[in-house]
N, C-alpha and C positions, 0 to 999 in steps of 0.2 A: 682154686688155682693150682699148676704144678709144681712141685717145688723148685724146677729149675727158672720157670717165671716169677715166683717170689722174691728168688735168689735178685735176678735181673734190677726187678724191680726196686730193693732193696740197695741196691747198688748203686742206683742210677739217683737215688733219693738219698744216697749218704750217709744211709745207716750205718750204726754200730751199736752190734750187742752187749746189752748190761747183766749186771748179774739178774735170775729170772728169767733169761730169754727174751726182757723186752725190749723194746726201742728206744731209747732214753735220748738218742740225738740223729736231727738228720729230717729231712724235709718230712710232712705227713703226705699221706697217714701213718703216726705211728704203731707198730703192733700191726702189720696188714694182715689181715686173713687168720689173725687171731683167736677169732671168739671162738670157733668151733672146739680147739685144742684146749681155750681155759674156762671157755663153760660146758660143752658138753662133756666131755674126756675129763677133764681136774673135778668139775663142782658138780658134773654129774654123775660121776665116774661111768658114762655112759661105753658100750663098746665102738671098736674103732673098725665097722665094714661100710664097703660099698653104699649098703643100705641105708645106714648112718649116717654116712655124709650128703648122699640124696637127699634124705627127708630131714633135715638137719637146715640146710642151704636153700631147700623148695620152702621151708616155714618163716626164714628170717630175711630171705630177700623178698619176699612181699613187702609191698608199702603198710596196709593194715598187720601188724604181727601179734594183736590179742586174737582178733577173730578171722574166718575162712570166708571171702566173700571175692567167687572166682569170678566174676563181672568184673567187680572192682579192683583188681588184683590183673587184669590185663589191661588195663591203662598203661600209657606211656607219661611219664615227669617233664616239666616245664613249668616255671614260673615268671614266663616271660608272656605281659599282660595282652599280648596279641592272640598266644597260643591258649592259655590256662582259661579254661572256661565251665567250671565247675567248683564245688567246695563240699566236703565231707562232712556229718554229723555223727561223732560214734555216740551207741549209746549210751546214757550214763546210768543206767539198771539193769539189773540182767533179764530178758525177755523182753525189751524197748528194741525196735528196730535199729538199723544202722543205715543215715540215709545219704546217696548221692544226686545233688539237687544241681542244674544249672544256673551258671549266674549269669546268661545271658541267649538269646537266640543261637541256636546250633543249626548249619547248616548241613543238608541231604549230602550225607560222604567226608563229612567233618571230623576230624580225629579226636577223640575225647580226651582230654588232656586231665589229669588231676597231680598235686604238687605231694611231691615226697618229704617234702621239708616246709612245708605250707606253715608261715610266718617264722623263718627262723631271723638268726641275727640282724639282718639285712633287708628285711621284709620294707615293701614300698611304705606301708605308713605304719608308721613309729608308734603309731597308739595302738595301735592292733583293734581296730573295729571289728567285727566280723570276724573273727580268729575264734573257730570252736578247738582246736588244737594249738599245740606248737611244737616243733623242735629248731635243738641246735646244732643241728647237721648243716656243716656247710659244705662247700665240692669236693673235699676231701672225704669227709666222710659219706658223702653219696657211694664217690669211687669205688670207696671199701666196702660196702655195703650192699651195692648195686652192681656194679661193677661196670659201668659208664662215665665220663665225663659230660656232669649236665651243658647246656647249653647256658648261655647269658639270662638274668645273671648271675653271677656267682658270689659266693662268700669264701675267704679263703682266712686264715689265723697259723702263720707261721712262727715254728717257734725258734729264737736265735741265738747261736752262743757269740757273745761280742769280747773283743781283746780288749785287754786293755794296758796301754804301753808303763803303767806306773804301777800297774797289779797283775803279777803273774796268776792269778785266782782269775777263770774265766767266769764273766757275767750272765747271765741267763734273762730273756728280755720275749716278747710276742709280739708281731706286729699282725694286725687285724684287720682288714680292710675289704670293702664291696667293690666290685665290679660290675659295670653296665655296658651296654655297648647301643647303639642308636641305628637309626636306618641306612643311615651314609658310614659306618663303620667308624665314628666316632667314640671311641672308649672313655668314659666314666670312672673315677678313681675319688673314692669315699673311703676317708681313714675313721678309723671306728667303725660302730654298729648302733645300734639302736641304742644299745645298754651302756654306751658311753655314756662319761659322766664328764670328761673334756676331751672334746675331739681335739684339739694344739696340741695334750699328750700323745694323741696316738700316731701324731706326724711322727716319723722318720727319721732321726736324730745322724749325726754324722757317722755314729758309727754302726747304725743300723744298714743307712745307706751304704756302706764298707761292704756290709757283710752279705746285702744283698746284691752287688756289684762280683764279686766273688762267687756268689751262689749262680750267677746269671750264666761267669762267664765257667765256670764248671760245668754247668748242662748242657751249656752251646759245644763244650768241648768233646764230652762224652755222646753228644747226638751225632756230629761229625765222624766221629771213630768209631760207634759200636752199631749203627743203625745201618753199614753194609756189615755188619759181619755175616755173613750164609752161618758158619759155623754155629755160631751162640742162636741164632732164628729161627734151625732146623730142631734144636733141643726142648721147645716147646709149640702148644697150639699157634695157630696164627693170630685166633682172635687174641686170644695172652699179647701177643708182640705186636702184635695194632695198637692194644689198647695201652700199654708201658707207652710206647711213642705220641698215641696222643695225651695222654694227663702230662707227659713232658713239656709237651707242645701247652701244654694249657698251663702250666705253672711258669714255663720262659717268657707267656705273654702276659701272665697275672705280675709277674717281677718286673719286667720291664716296661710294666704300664706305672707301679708302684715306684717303680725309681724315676721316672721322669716325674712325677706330680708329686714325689718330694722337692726336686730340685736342687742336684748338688750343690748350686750355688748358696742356696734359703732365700732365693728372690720372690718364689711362690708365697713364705708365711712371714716375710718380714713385715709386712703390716694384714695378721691373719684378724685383730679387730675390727680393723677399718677396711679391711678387704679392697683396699686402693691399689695395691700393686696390679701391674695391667696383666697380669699372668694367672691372676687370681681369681675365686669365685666368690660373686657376694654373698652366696646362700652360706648361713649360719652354720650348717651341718660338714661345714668343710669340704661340700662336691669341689675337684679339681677336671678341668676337661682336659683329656690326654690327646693329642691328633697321632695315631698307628696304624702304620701302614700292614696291613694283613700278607700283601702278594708280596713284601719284599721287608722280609723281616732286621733283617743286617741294617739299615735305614733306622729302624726303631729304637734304637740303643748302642753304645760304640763304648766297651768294656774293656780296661786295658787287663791282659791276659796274665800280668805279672805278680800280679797282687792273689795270686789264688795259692790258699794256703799250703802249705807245704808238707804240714802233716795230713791232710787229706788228702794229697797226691800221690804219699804212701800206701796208703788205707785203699786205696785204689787202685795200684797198682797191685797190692796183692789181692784185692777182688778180683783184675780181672785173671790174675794167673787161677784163679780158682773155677772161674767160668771159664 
């Protein structure tokens, strides 16, 4: 990426730089684009050309990154069980094949799909049958790494800084949650992940809900204002400034699907044992059904603008004098 898309990016996600140079607050991915600078440059003190960042970026953006297998390496990611229809075996010796096997009839002209994250957090079944891999990459870290917004569905693990009005000492908190979406555009809101150990924890607490309410209405505000600038657009590639606006677009609807199946009220997990509230889902794992309307976003959530914090209103203003 360029730096002036970095910059963007970085901005629009609420960074701010720690000692280190990293990202210690502000939406992920933290540390974007990263690795190159602190692995190849720091730990390998490798040089900094052209050349270098080619084969640097052509080695780590592959899905397989021990071995070179350019079949498998032009695959397109999906873990959406319509599309995915294959599974990987890497070797586990050296000089043992690496095999890609279907797991179902492929039809004449059919796109080969294989998963970049194949069983991560959020993987359909919980026992991981059939899982010769794993990672815990979820859409963020796809982003980073891939440099796409996967499709449905997604895992997402925000991390949060919450106030709190009896302690000037801010709290630090994660909220973690799946994403699904159905044939009729029904969205899926699952708190936790596989690796919970109680999904009631990983509900949404009042002041998470705050903070996500905040978060919501800061993107909506920064989409509004910065997504005509010509100026700031012409300063990098286009694909760079697609893709900044769609991971936007994909975190204001991962938020606002997460705050409606919290439910400001708590009417959703007021009875989350007995799962009797009519709002509620019986399944044990905490699925909430979200109804979002894709063509008419504003419908989807109604965020009062006032509540957005005031020192990140600073932090942002002089972002943008800087862009």
């Amino acid at each position: 990426w360029t730096p002036n898309a970095k910059k963007l990016l970085r901005f629009v996600l609420g960074q701010k730089r720690f000692k280190g140079g990293h990202m210690q607050e502000g939406l992920p991915p933290n540390n974007f684009q990263k690795r190159y600078e602190d692995v190849w440059l720091d730990d390998c003190e490798g040089e900094d050309t052209p050349l270098a960042r080619a084969a640097y970026y052509q080695f780590t953006s592959r899905d397989e990154d021990t071995l070179m297998v350019p079949f498998y390496d032009m695959c397109n990611h999906s873990n959406d069980p319509k599309k995915l229809n294959t599974i990987s075996a890497k070797p586990r010796r050296k000089g043992k094949p690496f095999i890609l096997r279907a797991t179902r009839d492929i039809a004449p002209g059919e796109q080969i799909f294989i998963s970049y994250n194949r069983c991560n957090r959020c993987w359909f079944d919980p026992d991981y049958t059939d899982c010769t891999s794993w990672s815990h990459y979820g859409t963020s870290e796809i982003f980073d790494v891939f440099g796409f917004v996967e499709d449905f569905p997604q895992t997402w693990s925000l991390p949060m800084i919450l106030e709190d009005d009896d302690d000037e000492d801010e709290d630090w908190d994660r909220l973690t949650f799946c994403l699904d979406r159905e044939d009729d555009g029904t969205l899926w809101v699952t708190f936790g992940d596989n690796y919970s150990e109680d999904y009631e924890d990983d509900v949404p607490n009042e002041e998470e809900y705050e903070f996500l309410s905040r978060t919501l209405a800061r993107l909506h505000d920064i989409g509004n204002t910065i997504k005509t600038n010509e100026t700031i657009k012409e300063e990098m590639p286009s694909y760079e400034w697609e893709m900044i606006w769609r991971y936007e677009e994909a975190l204001m609807t991962a938020i606002s699907a997460a705050i409606l199946a919290s439910d400001a009220e708590g009417t959703i997990y007021e009875n989350w044992d007995g799962g009797d509230s009519e709002d509620s889902s019986d399944d044990e794992d905490g699925e909430v059904e979200v109804e979002y309307d894709d063509e008419d976003e504003d419908e989807g959530f109604n965020i009062d603008k006032d509540g957005v914090d005031h020192v990140q209103e600073r932090h942002d203003r002089t972002m943008m004098d800087e862009l």
